[in-house]
C-alpha angles and dihedrals in degrees: 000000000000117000108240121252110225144357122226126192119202130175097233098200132350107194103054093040136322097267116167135181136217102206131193119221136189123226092268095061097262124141116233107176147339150206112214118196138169112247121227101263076215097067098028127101154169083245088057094052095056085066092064131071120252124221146171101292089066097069080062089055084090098071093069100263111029108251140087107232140021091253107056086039094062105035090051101047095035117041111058095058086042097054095045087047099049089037113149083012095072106095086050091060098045092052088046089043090059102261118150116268089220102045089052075050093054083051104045098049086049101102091194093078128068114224087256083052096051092049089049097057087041085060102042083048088048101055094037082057096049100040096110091064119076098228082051088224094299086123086062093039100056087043093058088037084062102038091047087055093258099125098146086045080056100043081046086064100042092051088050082052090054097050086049093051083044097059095056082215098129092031082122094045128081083241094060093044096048082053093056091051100056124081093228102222125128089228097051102042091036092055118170111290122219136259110276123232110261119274085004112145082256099048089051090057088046097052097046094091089065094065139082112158139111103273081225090062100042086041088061097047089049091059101244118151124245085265094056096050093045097115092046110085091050118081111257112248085228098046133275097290090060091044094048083045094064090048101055078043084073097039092065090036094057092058127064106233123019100241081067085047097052082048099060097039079060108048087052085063094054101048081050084061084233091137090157088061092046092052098042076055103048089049088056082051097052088038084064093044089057097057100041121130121212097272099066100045098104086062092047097054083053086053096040091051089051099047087043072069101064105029121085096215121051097219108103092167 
């Protein structure tokens, strides 16, 4: 890799907050990459900012944030910091955000992306899907944040929603209203998410802390061929959950209906003798059972017949 040629720090907006940004540029002037903070209001001063070069961002300071819409506001104030804060987690908060399983595949199997590249597409996809609502999916966003473990990545959002709000710079936008109607408070926004359907995308996520054990080992319990555990044994490039994820994955592709899949998934821990990890499962099962709705009773029948397997008494009351 080429060193770059030159740094440039420029004071992005004044009015909204004193945001500044360190960036990176190659020999031809172009920017490749950069780090945005916030600077200490007691240090800062009209002298310091002479130092700096001004450019054009600073003739939208006026408006209040220095940007011209919502979009560009929030991906460029915001991401950098998230994405350092939620790190090997990514992949986690997209899947509990919404995103296709197959498309964060598609992502993670491109060698062309870093895991803080792939984040950061994950993002810009994220708020150009969400543009038609007016939280532009940040609601969402904060509530997989919490359930994915990164609290101080959530808190990071909400502080950035109360700036926003603070600033007054979006009060005639759907974004600015929708901000004057929340209570902007990580407990209230984060509420408790529900149980996720076994062997769900979500519910795999949600079972990974239970296990620790070689992805070989629990492969071969769980019946898949030589072919199928191939990538096991290597290190993944995006660190061993991910790598235990796409194996239950498999697990739950090679069977025709979930509720076989959860019972296979089982029966391997038992045979592991991780019995801890089967019944931290099977409660997350039954936590699901006991929020159903009616549609989905005839898939609850198929999970409460698996988990009658594996429990010695037959009350799951």
């Amino acid at each position: 890799m080429a060193p770059f040629q030159s740094m440039h720090l420029e004071i992005l907006n004044k009015k909204y907050s004193p945001l500044a940004a360190i960036a990176i540029m190659d020999g031809k002037g172009n920017m490749k990459t950069y780090l945005p903070f916030e600077l200490d209001e007691e240090v800062y001063s009209e002298n310091s900012r002479t130092v700096v070069q001004k450019t054009a961002l600073d003739t939208t300071a006026s408006n209040g944030h220095g940007y011209e819409d919502v979009e560009d506001f929030i991906r460029d104030t915001l991401m950098d910091t998230l994405l350092n804060e939620i790190f090997e987690s990514w992949w986690k908060v997209w899947i509990y955000a919404g995103v296709p399983l197959a498309k964060l595949m598609d992502f993670v199997a491109n060698p062309q992306f870093s895991s803080l590249s792939r984040s950061k597409q994950m993002f810009h996809d994220w708020l150009l899907g969400h543009a038609g609502k007016n939280d532009y999916g940040l609601t969402d966003l904060i509530k997989a944040l919490i359930r994915a473990e990164c609290k101080s990545a959530a808190q990071f959002v909400v502080n950035h929603l109360q700036k926003c709000l603070n600033s007054g710079a979006f009060r005639n936008k759907p974004f600015g209203q929708w901000l004057e109607a929340q209570n902007l408070k990580l407990e209230h926004i984060g509420s408790v998410n529900d149980a996720a359907e076994p062997m769900s995308d979500v519910f795999l996520i949600d079972i990974l802390q239970y296990f620790g054990v070689d992805c070989v080992f629990l492969g071969i319990a769980c019946g898949l061929t030589k072919q199928e555990r191939r990538d096991l044994s290597e290190p993944h490039p995006c660190g061993p959950q991910l790598q235990l994820f796409t194996l239950l994955c498999k697990v739950r592709q090679k069977e025709r209906f979930s509720h076989e899949g959860l019972c296979v998934l089982l029966k391997a821990l038992q045979q592991l003798d991780l019995n801890e990890t089967k019944e931290s499962i099977i409660l997350l099962t039954k936590k699901w059972l006991d929020t159903k709705g009616e549609s989905k009773q005839k898939d609850a029948k198929s999970f409460l017949d698996v988990i009658k397997q594996f429990t010695e008494t037959s009350s799951l009351d």
